[in-house]
N, C-alpha and C positions, 0 to 999 in steps of 0.2 A: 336857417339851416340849409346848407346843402348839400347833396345826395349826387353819385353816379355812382355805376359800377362798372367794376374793372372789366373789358371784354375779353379778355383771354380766361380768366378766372369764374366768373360771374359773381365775385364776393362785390356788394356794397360798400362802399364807404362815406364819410359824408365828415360836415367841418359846422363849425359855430360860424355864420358871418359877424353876430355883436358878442365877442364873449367877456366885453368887458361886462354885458348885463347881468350874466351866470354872475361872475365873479362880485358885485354887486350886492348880491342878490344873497350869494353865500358870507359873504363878509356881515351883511346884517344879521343872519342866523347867529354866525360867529358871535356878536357882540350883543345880541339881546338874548340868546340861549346857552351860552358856554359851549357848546357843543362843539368835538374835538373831530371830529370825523366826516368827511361828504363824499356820497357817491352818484356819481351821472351815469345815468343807462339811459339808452336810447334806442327804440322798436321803431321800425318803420314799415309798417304793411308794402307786402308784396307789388309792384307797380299794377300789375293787374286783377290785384283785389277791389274788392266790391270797398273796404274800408278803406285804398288807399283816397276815391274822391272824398270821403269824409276826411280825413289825413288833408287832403290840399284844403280844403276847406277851412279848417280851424276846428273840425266837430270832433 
């Protein structure tokens, strides 16, 4: 994943670098649960939160 933010604005934004993975990943949902529906949300602590080092981290 990567992450900046706009400097004029301060809004983040941020992109998949593998999204064939997601895709993957939902495709096997798809075919071993029927299921007709997926939604991706994504939260990224604050850069100078205490939880963003857990954030880089993987924690």
């Amino acid at each position: 994943v990567e992450k900046w933010i706009e400097p004029e604005s301060g809004q983040s934004t941020g992109r998949i670098r593998q999204p064939g993975s997601l895709l993957r990943a939902v495709e096997k949902l798809v075919n071993s649960s029927g299921i007709d529906a997926v939604a991706v949300v994504g939260r990224f602590p604050d850069d100078d939160a205490e939880e963003f080092v857990d954030y880089r981290q993987g924690k």
